[in-house]
C-alpha positions in Angstrom: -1.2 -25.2 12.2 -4.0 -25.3 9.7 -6.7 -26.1 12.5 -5.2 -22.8 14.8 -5.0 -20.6 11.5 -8.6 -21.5 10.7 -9.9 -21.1 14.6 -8.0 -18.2 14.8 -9.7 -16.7 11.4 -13.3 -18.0 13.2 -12.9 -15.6 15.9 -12.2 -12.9 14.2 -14.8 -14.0 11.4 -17.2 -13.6 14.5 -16.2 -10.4 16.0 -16.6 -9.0 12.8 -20.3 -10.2 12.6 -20.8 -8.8 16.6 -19.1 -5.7 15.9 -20.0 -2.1 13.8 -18.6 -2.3 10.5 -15.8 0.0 11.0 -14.8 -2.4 13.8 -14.8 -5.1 11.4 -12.7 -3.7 9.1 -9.9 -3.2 11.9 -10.1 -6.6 12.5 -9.4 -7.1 9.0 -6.2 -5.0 9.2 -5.1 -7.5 12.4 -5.7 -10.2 10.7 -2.9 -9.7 8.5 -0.9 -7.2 10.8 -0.7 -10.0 13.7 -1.2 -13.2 12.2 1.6 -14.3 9.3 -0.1 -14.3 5.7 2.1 -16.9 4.8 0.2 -19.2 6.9 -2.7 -20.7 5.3 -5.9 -22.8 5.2 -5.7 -24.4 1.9 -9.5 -25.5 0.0 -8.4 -27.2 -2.8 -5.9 -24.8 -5.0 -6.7 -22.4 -3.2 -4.5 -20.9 0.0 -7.3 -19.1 2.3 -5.2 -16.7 4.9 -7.0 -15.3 7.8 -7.3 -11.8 6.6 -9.2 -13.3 3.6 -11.2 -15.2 5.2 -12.1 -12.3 7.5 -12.7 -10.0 4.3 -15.8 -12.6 3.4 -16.9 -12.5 7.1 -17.1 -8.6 6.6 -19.0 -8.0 3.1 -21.1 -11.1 4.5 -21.7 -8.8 7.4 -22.3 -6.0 5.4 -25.0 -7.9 2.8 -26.5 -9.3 5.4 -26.9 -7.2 8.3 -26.7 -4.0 6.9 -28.0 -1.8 4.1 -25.1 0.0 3.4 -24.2 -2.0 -0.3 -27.9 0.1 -1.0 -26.5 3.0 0.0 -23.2 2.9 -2.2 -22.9 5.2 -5.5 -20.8 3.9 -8.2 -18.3 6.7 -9.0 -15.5 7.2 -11.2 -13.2 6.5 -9.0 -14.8 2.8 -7.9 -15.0 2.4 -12.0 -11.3 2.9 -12.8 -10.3 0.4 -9.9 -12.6 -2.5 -11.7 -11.0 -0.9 -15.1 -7.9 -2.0 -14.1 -8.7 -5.1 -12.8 -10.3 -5.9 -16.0 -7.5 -5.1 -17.8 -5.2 -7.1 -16.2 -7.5 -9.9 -17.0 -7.6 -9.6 -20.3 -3.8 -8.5 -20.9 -3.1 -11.5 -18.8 -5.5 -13.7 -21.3 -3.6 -13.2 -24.6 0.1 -13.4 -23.1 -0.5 -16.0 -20.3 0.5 -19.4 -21.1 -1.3 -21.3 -18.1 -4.9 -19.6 -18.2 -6.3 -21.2 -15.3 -3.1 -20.3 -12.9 -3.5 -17.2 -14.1 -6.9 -16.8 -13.3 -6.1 -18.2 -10.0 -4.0 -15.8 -9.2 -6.2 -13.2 -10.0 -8.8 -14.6 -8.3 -6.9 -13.8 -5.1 -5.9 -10.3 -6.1 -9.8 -9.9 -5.9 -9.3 -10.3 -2.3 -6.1 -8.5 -1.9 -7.2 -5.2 -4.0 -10.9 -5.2 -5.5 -12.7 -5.9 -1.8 -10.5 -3.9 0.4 -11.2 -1.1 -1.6 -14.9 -1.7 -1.6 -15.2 -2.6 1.7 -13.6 1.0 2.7 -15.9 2.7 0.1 -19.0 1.0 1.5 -17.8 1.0 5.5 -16.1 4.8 5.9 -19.0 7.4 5.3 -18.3 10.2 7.8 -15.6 11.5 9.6 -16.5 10.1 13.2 -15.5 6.6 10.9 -12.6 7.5 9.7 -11.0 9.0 12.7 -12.3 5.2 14.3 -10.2 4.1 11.7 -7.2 6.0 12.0 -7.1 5.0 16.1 -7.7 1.3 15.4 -4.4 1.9 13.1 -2.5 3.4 15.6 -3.0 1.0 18.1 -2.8 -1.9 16.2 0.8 -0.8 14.6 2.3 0.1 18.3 2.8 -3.4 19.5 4.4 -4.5 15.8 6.4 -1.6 15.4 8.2 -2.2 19.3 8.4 -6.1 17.9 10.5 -5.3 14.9 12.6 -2.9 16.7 13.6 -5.6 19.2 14.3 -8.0 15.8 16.3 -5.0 14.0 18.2 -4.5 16.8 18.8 -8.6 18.5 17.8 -10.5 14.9 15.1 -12.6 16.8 11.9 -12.8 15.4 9.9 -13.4 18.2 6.5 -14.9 16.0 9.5 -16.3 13.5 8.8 -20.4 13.9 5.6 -19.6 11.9 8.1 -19.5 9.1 8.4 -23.6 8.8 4.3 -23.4 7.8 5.2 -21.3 5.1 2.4 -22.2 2.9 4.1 -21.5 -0.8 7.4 -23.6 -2.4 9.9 -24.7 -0.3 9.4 -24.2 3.7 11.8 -21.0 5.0 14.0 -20.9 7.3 13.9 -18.3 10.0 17.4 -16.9 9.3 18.4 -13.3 10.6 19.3 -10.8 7.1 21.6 -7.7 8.2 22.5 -4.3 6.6 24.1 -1.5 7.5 24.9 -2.8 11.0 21.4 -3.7 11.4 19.1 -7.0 11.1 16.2 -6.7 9.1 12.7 -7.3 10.7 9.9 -8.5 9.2 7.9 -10.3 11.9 4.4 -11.5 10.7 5.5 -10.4 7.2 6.3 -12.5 4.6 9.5 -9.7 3.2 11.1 -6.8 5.1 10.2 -4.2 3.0 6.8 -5.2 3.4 6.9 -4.6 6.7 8.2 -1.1 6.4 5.7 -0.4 3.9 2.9 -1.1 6.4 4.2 1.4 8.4 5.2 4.5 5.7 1.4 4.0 4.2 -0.7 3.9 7.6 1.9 6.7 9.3 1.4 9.4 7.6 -2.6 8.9 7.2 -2.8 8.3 11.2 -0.8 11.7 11.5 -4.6 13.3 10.6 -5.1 12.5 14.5 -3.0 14.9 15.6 -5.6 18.3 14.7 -8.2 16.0 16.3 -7.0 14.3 19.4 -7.9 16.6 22.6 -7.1 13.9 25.3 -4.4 11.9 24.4 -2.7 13.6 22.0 0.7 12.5 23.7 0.0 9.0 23.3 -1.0 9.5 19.8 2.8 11.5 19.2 3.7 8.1 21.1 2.2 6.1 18.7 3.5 8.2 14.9 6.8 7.4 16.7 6.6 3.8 16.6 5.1 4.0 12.9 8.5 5.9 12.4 10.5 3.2 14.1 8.3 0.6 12.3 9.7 2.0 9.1 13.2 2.3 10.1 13.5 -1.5 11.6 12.8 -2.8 8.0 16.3 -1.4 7.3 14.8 -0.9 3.8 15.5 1.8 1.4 11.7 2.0 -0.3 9.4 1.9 2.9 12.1 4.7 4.3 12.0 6.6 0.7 8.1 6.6 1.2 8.2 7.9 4.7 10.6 10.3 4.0 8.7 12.1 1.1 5.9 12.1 2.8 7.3 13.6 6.0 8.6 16.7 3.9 5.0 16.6 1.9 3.0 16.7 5.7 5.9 19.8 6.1 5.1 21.5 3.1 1.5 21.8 4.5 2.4 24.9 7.1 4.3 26.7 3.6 1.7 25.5 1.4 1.6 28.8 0.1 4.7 28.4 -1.5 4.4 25.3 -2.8 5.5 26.9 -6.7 8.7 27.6 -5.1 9.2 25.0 -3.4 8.5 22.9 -6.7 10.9 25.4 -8.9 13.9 24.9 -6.3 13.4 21.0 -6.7 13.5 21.0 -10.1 16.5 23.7 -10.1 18.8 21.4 -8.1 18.0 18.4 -9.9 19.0 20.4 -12.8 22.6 21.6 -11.5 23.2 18.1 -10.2 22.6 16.7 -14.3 24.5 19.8 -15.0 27.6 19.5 -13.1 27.2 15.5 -11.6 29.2 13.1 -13.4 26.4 10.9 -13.6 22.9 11.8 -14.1 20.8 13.1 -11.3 18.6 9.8 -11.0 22.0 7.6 -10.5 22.8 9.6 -7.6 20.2 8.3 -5.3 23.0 5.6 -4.4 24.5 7.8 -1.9 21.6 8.2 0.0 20.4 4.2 0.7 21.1 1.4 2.8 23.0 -0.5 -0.3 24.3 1.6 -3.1 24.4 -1.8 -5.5 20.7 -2.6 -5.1 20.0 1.2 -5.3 22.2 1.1 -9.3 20.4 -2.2 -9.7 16.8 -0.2 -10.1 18.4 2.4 -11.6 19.8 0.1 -14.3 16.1 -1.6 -14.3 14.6 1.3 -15.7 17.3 1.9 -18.0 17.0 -1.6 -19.6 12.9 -1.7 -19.9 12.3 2.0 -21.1 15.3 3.0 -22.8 17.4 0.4 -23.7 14.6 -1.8 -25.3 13.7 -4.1 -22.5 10.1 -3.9 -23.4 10.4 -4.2 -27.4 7.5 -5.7 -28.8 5.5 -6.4 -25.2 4.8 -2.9 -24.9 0.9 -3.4 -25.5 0.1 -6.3 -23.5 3.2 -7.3 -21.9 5.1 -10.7 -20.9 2.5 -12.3 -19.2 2.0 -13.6 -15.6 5.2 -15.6 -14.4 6.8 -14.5 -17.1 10.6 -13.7 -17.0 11.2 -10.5 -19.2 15.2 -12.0 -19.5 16.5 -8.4 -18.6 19.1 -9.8 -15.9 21.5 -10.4 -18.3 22.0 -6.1 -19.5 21.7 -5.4 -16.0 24.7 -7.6 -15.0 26.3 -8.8 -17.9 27.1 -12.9 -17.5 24.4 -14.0 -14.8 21.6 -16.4 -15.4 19.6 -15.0 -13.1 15.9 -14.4 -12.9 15.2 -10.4 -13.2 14.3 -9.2 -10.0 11.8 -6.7 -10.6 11.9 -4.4 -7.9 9.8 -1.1 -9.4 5.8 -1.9 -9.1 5.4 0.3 -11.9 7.7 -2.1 -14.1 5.9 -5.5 -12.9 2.2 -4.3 -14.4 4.1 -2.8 -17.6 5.8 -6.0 -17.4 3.4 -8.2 -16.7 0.3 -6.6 -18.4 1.9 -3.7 -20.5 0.6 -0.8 -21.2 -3.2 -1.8 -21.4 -2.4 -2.4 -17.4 0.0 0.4 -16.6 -2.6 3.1 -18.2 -5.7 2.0 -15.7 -3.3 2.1 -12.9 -2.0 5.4 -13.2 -5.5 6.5 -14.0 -6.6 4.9 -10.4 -3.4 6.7 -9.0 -4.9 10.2 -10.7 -8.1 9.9 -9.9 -7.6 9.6 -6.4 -5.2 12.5 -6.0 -8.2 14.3 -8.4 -10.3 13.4 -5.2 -7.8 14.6 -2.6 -8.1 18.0 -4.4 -11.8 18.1 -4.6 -11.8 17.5 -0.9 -9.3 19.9 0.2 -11.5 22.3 -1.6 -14.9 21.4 0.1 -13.3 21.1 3.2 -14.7 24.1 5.8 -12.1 23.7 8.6 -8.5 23.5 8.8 -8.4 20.5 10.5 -10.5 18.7 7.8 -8.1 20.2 5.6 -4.9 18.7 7.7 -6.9 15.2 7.5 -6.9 15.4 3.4 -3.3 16.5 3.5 -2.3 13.7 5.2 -3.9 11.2 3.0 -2.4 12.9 0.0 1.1 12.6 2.0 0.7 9.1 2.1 -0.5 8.3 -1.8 2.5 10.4 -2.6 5.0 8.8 0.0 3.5 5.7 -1.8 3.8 6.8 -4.8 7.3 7.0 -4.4 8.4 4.1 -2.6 7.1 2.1 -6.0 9.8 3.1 -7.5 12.3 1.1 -5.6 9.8 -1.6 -4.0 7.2 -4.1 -5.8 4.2 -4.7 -3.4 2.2 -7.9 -2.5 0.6 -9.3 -0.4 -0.7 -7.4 3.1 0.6 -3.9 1.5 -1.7 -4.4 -1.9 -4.2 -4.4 0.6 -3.2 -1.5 2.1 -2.8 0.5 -0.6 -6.2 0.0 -2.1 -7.5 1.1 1.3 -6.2 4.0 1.2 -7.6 4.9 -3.0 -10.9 4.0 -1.1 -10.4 6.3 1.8 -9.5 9.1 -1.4 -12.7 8.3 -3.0 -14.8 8.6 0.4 -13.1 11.8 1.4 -15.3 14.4 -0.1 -17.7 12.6 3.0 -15.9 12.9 5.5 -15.0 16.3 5.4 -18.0 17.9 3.9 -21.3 18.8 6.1 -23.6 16.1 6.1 -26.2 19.3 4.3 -25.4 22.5 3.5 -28.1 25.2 2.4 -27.5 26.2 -1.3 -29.9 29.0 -2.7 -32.1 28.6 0.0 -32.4 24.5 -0.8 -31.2 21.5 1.5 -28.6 19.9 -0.6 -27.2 16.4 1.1 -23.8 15.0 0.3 -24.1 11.5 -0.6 -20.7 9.2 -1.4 
């Protein structure tokens, strides 16, 4: 399996090379959208999967053949993301026992978050690019989404007998997992809910299309559908949190007008539900998920780190890589369990503390910061729909974080989508505008 993976990542590795850039990096995305992650080339320590391989095919590509790295300005944006990557490193440095695992590790979160998000940066300049994007997306998520519908609904995973090359501990087992009725796809995915995720982050970003499809706008509906049942097939609670939120955010954009009363009401109910709920209002999201015992279990998660001590003296640095924080035990009294973590904002504070949680959330304000500033350049309502969406997305995102931890394909993802933040001032402003009576050009 190691010789197809690597032929396999060749191909693609050359394509990228024949290709425009922008082609390349939807290669990238089927690299890891059609081809398991799981399933590796390893080089020493080191597990190369296709999509990684592909990434140092594209910013070869891009050094090589192209003068776009000359054409890249370092913003504030760009700076936070290598802030918190930094941060990590040296949080990870005083609290990691095994320094050299650590650093392993890191060194493939340098494929999975720093070069996606400079690849997008350097690659997606204007809006022609973006909208290229957004199609290879679509297209590219049709084909997965129908796959994991036919697993949710028969519990066949039709690319599953990758599963016995799985390349880390003990080799899995493709064994069907059902809820609610339900079997839970993940196809080339390693975990169902990253699966869904895939689909609530791309979905609501490839929703832009619709203000800027003339032919084929049908097919494009056709196509959010699938993204929708993509979601739904995961049978998973976070991906279909994300979705929803960002659903009613894309919604919000035809009353945007009233969004301070829309925001009032919100706060309003979840006021009379404290008020006159038995429980408090955050408890309550158990009556709306696929499993009301893991929904209390993330509830109770939060509880234990931020109120009930949990993070008592690892507030600065945290626990470390690998490190089990021992909260299992207060969550359900008696187990010996390992704590399963499932909040990404708790794994950095857990794993890096608060010198990694700070960067992040100043990555996750920046880019909205950007979203704003573009909304506000933006001439045209349907560069205005195209921010919206994005900013449906981060915040769908946003909240899906809550109840999910990401890794692997969807880290990748998500970085993409800060870097498509940071380039959208671009792609919706004029490539010059006249300004007392001077030609002023907008560079990224």
């Amino acid at each position: 399996m190691e010789a197809i993976t690597l032929a396999i990542a060749i191909i693609a590795s050359v394509l990228v090379f024949c290709l425009r850039p922008i082609y390349g990096l939807i290669i990238y995305i089927a690299a890891f959208a059609w081809y398991p992650t799981y399933v590796t080339v390893p080089v020493g320590t080191i597990d190369f999967t296709v999509r990684r391989i592909v990434m140092l095919a594209l910013f070869a590509k891009l050094f090589l053949q192209t003068d776009l790295p000359d054409r890249f300005k370092l913003m504030r944006l760009d700076k936070l993301v290598i802030i918190y990557f930094g941060a990590q490193i040296l949080a990870g440095a005083t609290t990691t026992q095994s320094l050299m695992a650590f650093l392993e590790n890191r060194g493939g979160a340098i494929f999975d978050m720093l070069l996606p998000y400079f690849a997008v940066r350097m690659i997606v300049r204007n809006k022609q690019q973006y909208l290229t994007l957004l199609k290879g997306v679509l297209i590219l998520a049709a084909p997965l989404a129908i796959a994991g519908f036919y697993q949710c609904m028969t519990g066949d995973n039709p690319v599953g007998f990758f599963k016995k090359y799985y390349a880390w501990g003990r080799v899995k087992r493709d064994i069907p997992v059902s809820r609610a009725g339900f079997f839970r796809a993940d196809i080339t995915f390693s975990h169902w809910i990253m699966y869904g995720l895939f689909f609530s982050m791309f979905g609501p970003i490839c929703a832009g299309l619709l203000r800027h499809v003339r032919k084929g706008k049908l097919l494009c509906a056709i196509g959010l559908g699938l993204m929708g049942v993509g979601v739904v097939s995961s049978v998973s609670a976070g991906p279909c949190l994300g979705a929803l939120l960002a659903i009613l955010f894309i919604i919000l954009y035809f009353y945007r007008r009233y969004w301070r009363i829309a925001l009032l009401l919100a706060i309003l109910m979840l006021g009379i539900v404290e008020i006159i709920g038995s429980r408090h209002f955050y408890k309550q999201i158990d009556r709306f998920t696929f499993s009301g015992r893991t929904a209390r279990h993330r509830v109770r998660l939060m509880e234990v780190a931020l109120l009930e001590g949990g993070m008592r003296g690892h507030w600065l640095t945290g626990f470390g890589w690998g490190v089990d924080p021992g909260w299992m035990p207060k969550i359900y009294p008696g187990t010996d369990r390992s704590t399963d973590i499932t909040n990404h904002y708790l794994v950095v504070l857990c794993r890096f503390g608060l010198v990694g949680l700070l960067p992040f959330l100043a990555v996750m304000i920046a880019s909205a910061k950007k979203l704003v500033d573009s909304y506000k350049v933006s001439m045209y309502k349907s560069d205005r729909w195209l921010v919206w969406c994005l900013s449906a997305a981060l915040f769908g995102s946003a909240a899906s974080f809550l109840g999910a931890y990401i890794f692997g394909p969807p880290t990748s993802v998500y970085y993409m989508m800060v870097g498509l933040a940071g380039a959208m001032p671009a792609i919706v402003a004029r490539p010059s505008s006249l300004r007392g009576g001077k030609l002023v050009r907008f560079v990224t």
